[in-house]
C-alpha positions in Angstrom: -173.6 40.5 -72.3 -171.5 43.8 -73.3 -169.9 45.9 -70.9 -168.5 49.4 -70.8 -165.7 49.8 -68.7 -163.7 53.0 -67.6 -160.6 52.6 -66.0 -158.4 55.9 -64.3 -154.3 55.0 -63.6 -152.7 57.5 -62.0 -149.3 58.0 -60.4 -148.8 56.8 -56.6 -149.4 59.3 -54.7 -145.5 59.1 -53.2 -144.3 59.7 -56.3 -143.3 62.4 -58.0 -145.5 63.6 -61.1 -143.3 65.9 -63.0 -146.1 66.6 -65.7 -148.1 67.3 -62.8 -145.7 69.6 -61.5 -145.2 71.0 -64.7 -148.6 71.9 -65.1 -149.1 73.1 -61.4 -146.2 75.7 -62.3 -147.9 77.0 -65.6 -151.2 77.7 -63.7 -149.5 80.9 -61.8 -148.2 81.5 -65.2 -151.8 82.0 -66.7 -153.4 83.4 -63.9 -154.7 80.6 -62.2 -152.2 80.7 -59.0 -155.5 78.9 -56.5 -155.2 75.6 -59.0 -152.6 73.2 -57.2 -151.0 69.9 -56.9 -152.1 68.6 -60.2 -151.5 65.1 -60.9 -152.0 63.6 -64.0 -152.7 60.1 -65.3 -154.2 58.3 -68.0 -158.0 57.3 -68.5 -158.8 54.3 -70.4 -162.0 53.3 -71.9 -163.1 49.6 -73.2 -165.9 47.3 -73.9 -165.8 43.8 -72.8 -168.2 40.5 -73.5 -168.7 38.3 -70.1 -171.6 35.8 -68.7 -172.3 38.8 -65.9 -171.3 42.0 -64.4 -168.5 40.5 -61.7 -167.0 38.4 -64.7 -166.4 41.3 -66.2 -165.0 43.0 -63.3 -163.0 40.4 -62.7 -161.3 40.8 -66.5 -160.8 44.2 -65.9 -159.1 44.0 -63.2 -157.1 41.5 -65.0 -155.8 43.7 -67.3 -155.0 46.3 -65.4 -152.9 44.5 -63.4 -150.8 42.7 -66.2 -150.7 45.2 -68.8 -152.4 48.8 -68.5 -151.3 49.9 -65.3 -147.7 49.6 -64.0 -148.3 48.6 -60.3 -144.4 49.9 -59.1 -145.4 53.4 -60.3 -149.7 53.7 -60.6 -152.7 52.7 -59.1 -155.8 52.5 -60.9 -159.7 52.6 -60.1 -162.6 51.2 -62.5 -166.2 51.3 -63.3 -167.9 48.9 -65.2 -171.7 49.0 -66.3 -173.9 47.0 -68.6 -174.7 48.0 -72.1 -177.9 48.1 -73.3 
C-alpha cells in the first residue's frame, strides 16, 4: 500500500527563532504591526510503501527521529493517509 505523509518540524518552543523574529520585526515594517510571534520551521512531504497505515506511521516516525528533525533543537508532528 502507498502512503502520503506530511511532516511539520519546528523550533522548540524555548528556543529562540531568529528567522521568526526576523520576520515578526518586518511585519510593523509593512503595515502588519497585529501579526506576532512568528515561528518558522520546515514542512516536509513524502510517500512511503508499508503492509498498513501504523507501519507506515511507524517509519515515519522513524525518520524523523534519526534524520529530518534535530530533536536538541525541533519537534515535529505528522499526518499520514492512504493513497488511492
Amino acid at each position: 500500500m502507498k502512503f502520503k505523509a506530511h511532516i511539520n518540524i519546528m523550533p522548540l518552543k524555548e528556543l529562540l527563532d531568529p528567522q521568526g523574529k526576523a520576520v515578526t520585526s518586518s511585519m510593523t515594517n509593512i503595515g502588519l504591526p497585529e501579526i506576532e510571534n512568528v515561528r518558522i520551521g520546515k514542512s516536509i512531504n513524502l510517500e512511503i510503501t508499508a503492509d498498513n497505515a501504523d507501519v507506515a506511521r511507524t517509519k515515519v516516525d522513524e525518520a524523523c527521529r534519526k534524520l529530518l528533525a534535530n530533536q536538541i533543537m525541533e519537534s515535529y508532528e505528522f499526518t499520514v493517509e492512504e493513497i488511492a
